[in-house]
N, C-alpha and C positions, 0 to 999 in steps of 0.2 A: 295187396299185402300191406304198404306203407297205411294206407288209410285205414285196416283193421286195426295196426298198431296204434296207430294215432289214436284212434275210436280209445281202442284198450287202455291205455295212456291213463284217461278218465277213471277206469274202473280198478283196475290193478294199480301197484306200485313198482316203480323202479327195479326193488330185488326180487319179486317173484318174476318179472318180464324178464329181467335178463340172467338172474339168478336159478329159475326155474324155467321158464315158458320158451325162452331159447334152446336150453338143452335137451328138453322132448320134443323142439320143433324138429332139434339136429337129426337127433337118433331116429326121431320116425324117418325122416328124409333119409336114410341111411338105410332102414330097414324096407322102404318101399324100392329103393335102391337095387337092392339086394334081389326081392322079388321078381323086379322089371329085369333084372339081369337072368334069372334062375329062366325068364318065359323066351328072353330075347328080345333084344330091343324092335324085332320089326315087328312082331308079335306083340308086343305089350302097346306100342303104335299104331295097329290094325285093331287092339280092342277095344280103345278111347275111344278111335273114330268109330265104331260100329256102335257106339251106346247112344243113347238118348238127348236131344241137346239139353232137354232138363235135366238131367243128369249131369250131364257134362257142368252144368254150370250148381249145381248144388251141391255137389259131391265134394269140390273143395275146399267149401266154408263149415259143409259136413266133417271134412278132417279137419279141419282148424278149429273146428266145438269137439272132437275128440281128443287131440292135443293139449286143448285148454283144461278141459277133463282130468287126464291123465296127469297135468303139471301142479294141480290142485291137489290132487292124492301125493304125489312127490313134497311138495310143499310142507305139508302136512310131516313127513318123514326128514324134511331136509337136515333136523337137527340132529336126531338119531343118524344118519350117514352121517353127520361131522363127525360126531363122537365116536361112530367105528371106525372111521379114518385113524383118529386120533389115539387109537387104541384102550379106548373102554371098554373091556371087555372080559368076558367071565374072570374071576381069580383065577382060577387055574391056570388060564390060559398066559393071561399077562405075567403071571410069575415062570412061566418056564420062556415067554419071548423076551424078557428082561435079563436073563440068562445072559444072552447075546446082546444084548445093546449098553448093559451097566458094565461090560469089562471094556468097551470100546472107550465112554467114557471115561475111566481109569485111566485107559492106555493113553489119551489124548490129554490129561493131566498130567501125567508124571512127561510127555513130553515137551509140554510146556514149562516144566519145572527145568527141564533139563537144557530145553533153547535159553530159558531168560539168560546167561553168561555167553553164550555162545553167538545165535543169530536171530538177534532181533528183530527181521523180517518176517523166518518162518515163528518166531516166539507172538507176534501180533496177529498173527493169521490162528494158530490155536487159541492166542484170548478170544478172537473176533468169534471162532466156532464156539468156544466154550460160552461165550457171554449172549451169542444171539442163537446155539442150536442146541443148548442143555440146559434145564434148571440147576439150580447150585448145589443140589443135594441127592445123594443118593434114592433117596426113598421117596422121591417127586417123580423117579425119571420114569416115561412111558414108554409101549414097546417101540411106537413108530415115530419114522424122523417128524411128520405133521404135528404128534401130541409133543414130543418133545421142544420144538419151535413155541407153540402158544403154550405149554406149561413154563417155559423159561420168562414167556412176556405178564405170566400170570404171577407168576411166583417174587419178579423184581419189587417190586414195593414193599413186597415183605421182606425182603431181604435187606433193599435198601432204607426203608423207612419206618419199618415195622409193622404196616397194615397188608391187611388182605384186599390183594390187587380183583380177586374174581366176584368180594362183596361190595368194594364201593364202587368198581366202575358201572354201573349201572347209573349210580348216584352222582359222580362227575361227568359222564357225557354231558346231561343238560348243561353245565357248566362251561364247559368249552367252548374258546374261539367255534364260528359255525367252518372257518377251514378245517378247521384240526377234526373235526366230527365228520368233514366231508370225507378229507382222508382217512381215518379211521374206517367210515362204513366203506366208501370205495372199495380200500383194500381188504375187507370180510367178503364183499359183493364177488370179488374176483375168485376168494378164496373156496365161497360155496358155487360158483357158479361152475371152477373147474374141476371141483367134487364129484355136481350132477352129472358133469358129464364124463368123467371117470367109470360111476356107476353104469350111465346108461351103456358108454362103448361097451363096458363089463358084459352087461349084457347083450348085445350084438352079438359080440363075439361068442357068445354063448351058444344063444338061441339062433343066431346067422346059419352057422355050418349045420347044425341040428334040422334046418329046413332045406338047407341045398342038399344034404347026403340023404336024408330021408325021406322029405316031401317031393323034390323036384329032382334025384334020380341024380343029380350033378357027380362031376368027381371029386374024388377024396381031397385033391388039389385045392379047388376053388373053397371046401369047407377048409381048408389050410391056411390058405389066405385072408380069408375071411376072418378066419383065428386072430394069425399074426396083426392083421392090421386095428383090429379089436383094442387087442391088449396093449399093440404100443403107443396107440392115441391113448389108451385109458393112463401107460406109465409116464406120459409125457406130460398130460394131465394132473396128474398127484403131483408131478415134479412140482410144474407153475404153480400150485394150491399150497405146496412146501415154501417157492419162493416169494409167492403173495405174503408166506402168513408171516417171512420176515417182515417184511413190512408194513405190515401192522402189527407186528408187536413192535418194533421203532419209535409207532406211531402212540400207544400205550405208552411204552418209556417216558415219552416225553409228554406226554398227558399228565401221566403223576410226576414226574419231575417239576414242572412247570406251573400245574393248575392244584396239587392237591390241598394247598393250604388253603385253598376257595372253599372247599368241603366244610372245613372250621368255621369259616366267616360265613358260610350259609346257615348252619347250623347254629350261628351266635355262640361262638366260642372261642376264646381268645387264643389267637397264635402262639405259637412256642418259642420260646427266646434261643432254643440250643436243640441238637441232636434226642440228646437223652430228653428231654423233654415232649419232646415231638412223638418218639415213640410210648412213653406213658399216655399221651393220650390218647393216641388211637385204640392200645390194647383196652382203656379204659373203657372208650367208647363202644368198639367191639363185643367187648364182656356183656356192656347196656343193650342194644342194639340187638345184638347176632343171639346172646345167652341169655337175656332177660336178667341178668346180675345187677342188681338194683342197689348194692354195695359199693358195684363199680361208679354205678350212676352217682352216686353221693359223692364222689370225689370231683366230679365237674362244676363248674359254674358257668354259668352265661352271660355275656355279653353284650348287651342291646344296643345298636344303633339307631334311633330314633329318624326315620327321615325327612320326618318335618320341621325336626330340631336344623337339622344341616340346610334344607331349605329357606328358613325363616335367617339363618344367621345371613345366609346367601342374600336375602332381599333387604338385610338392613346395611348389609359393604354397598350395597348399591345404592 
């Protein structure tokens, strides 16, 4: 197994290995599990040994190229699962589960209004929910706690700076310290990885009991349990992928906090003297950029840094 990996290493990358290719290694393991449980472990023991030794030794790597398989088709979908996590989902749907999650919000503002004279403790622990498990605005907020955490990390720069956090960071990663990128993907790596495996327990637990009540005759119990243990790895899972995605939006915060005036200076654009400034040019840029508003674009100018000008002064101090 270590040497398959190792092999793999070469040909895959880091987040479909541990992001994808582990959590189908899980679930199969689990569903084979299940099986070998459904015949009995002396039974499923006496049928190894009765096969083939070519068998026995290809059948293995035979499920490990079925695996791979299957993690490649997941892969494929990994983005669509976030964004159902995350609650994108038909209009209809999102406006009647927002129902329920926008008065929570409310409720957790007016008590933070109402701690700030009183107890400062609990009044920091609602800014701390409010600032890292809501966006700032009503009409940002999505059904589930997941979309709400990365819409609150998506939506800070605009709020705080006045750009759009979900158009430039593609365009600041390259820019960042290679820490800050490490942790940045790190904590996405975590956050899809305890996704897929959300989804597949989901599944188990599904198809698990469906094969011991129907296929192998089992009782209604062991498809129970099968149920239950399904679903509370799958909620335990969403939990950690919740508290991954604090952490990386942290990790965004302080990306644009720290790096976004690099954006300007890559782009050859001279830095902002002040707040107000700062936001005129992004909306400027934005309008060019994102809208094709070539009116916006007229109001920019550039700012060239020459680097062989700065070289050349460099070799004459010397």
């Amino acid at each position: 197994m270590s040497s398959l990996i190792e092999k793999a290493g070469g040909l895959f990358d880091r987040y479909f290995l541990l992001g994808v290719w582990l959590p189908t290694f899980l679930a199969t393991a689990a569903a084979l599990a299940i099986v070998a449980a459904s015949m009995g472990l002396a039974a499923a023991v006496a049928l190894w040994k009765a096969m083939p030794t070519e068998l026995q030794t290809w059948l293995p790597a035979l499920a490990l190229v079925g695996v791979t398989a299957v993690a490649i088709v997941l892969r494929a979908f990994t983005t669509e699962i976030v964004r159902a996590y995350e609650g994108y989902w038909p209009d209809w749907l999102q406006r009647l589960a927002r129902r329920w999650v926008i008065p929570r919000w409310e409720r957790l503002r007016g008590e933070r209004s109402e701690l700030a004279a009183n107890d400062l403790r609990r009044y920091a622990n609602a800014q701390m929910r409010l600032h890292l498990d809501y966006p700032a605005r009503a009409n940002l907020i999505l059904p589930t706690r997941l979309g709400n955490v990365l819409r609150s990390a998506e939506s800070y720069p605009e709020t705080a700076y006045g750009l759009d956090g979900v158009f430039w960071w593609p365009r600041l990663t390259p820019l960042l310290p290679k820490g800050m990128q490490e942790s940045a993907s790190g904590a996405f790596l975590q956050v899809t990885t305890l996704l897929n495996t959300a989804t597949l327990s989901t599944v188990i637990a599904i198809l698990g009991p469906m094969y011991l009540w129907r296929v192998a005759g089992r009782s209604a119990w062991a498809s129970v349990i099968v149920l239950l243990v399904g679903l509370v790895l799958a909620r335990c899972c969403y939990c950690g992928a919740v508290a991954q995605a604090r952490e990386f939006g942290l990790v965004v915060r302080a990306a644009f906090d720290l790096h976004r005036l690099d954006l300007l200076e890559a782009l050859h654009l001279p830095v902002p003297v002040s707040p107000d400034a700062e936001r005129k040019s992004w909306t400027s840029l934005e309008a060019w950029l994102y809208n094709n508003d070539m009116l916006k674009a007229a109001e920019l100018r550039f700012v060239h840094k020459a680097k062989h000008q700065k070289e050349g002064s460099g070799s004459q101090g010397e």
